[in-house]
N, C-alpha and C positions, 0 to 999 in steps of 0.2 A: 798172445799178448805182445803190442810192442813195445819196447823197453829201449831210452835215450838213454844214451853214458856218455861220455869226452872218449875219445877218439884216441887209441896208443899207436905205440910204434909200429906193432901188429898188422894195424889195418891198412896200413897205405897198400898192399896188394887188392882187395876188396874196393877200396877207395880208387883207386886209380880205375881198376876195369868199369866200373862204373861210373865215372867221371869219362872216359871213352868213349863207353856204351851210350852214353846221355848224347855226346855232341855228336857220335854217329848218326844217329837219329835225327837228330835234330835242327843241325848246324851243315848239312848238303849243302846251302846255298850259301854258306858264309864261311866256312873252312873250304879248303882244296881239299880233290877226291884222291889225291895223292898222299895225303898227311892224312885222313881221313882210313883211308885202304892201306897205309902204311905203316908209320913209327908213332901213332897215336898213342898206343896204348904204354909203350917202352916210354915216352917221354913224358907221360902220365906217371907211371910211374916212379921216376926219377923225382918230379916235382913234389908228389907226396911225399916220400918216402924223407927227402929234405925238410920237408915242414913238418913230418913226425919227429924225423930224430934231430932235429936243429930247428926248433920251434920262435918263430919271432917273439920278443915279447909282448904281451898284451895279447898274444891268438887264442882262440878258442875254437876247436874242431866237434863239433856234437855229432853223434849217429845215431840212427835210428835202425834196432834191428829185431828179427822174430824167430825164434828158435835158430840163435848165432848165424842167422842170415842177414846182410847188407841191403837195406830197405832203402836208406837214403842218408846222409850227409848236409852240414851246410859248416860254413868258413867261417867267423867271423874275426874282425881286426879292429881291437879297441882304438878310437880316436886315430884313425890310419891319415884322416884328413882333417887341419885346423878346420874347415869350414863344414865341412859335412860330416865331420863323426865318423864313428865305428862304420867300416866298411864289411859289408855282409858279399865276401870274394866267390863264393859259392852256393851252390843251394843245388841239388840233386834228389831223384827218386827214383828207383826204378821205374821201367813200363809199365810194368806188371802192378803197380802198387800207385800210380799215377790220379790223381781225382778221390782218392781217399782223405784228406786230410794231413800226410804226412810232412809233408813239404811244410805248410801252414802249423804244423807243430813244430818242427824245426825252426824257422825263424821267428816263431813267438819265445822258443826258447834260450835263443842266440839276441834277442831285444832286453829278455828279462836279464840276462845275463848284464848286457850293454849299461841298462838303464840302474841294474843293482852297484853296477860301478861308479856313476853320476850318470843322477836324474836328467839332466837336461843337453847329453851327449847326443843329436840325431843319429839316424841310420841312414846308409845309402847304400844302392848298387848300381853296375853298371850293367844294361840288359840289351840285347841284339835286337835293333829296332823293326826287325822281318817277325821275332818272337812274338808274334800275338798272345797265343794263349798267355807264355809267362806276362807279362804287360796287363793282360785282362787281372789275371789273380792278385801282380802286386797294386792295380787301381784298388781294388775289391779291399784289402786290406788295409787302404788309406794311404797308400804312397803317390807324390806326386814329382811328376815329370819337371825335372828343372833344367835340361843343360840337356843338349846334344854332341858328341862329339864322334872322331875318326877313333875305332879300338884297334890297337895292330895285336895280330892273332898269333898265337906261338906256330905258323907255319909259315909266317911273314906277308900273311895277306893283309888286309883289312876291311874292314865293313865301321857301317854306321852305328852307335851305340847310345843307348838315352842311360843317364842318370833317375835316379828314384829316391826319393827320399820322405823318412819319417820324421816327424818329430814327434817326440812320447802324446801331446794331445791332439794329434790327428792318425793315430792309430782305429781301424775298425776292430 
């Protein structure tokens, strides 16, 4: 059975490998194979590990996990932006657990969360415009594309990046 809790100090080891493991897979054409085959994982960690124990406020970190195994994570940042509301900074699943529904439990739960704070805050992320499949799911769930921009990437590349966003009555 999988079971969502918030996210402690604990996990940012768990978190960070698989915040790695995600963009290894995934992110070959939009990170260096240098950062990638490198300090990936060490600077993953770091960043967690700051956001657990030195938490911004307004964060909300949820995991999803099944027999104390790390199934998936997502970020969320109450009203991070005047215009676009609570930013959703992450969203991860394992491979292995990928087309399941977990993900989509995740950020239904990190919305409810948003939307239990004020009603009428949107949601947005920011998603790698090469990401097809994620783009396919968050269309599916009613997110719409508003804004394009340059993301610069913690290796110091960049690539193209869309914005997405919710608002509580165009959710699917």
């Amino acid at each position: 059975m999988i079971n969502f809790r918030i996210a402690n100090k604990i996990d940012a080891p768990a978190i960070a490998a698989l915040h790695a493991e995600s963009w290894q897979k995934h992110y070959r054409n939009v990170l260096s194979e240098k950062y990638l085959n490198g300090p990936i994982l060490q600077e993953r960690l770091e960043v967690w590990t700051k956001r657990l124990n030195h938490p911004k406020a307004e964060q909300y970190i949820l995991i999803a996990e099944e027999n104390n195994k790390l199934l998936g994570f997502a970020c969320f940042y109450f009203k991070e932006d005047p215009k676009w509301g609570t930013l959703l900074d992450n969203l991860h699943v394992t491979f292995e657990k990928k087309g399941q529904g977990i993900g989509r439990q995740l950020w239904s739960k990190g919305l409810q969360w948003s939307f239990e704070k004020e009603a009428n805050v949107p949601i947005h992320l920011w998603v790698f415009e090469m990401n097809t499949v994620a783009i396919a799911a968050y269309e599916s769930w009613g997110g719409q594309c508003v804004e394009k921009a340059i993301h610069h990437n913690p290796d110091r590349t960049s690539a193209q990046a869309l914005r997405y966003v919710w608002q509580k009555e165009n959710i699917n």
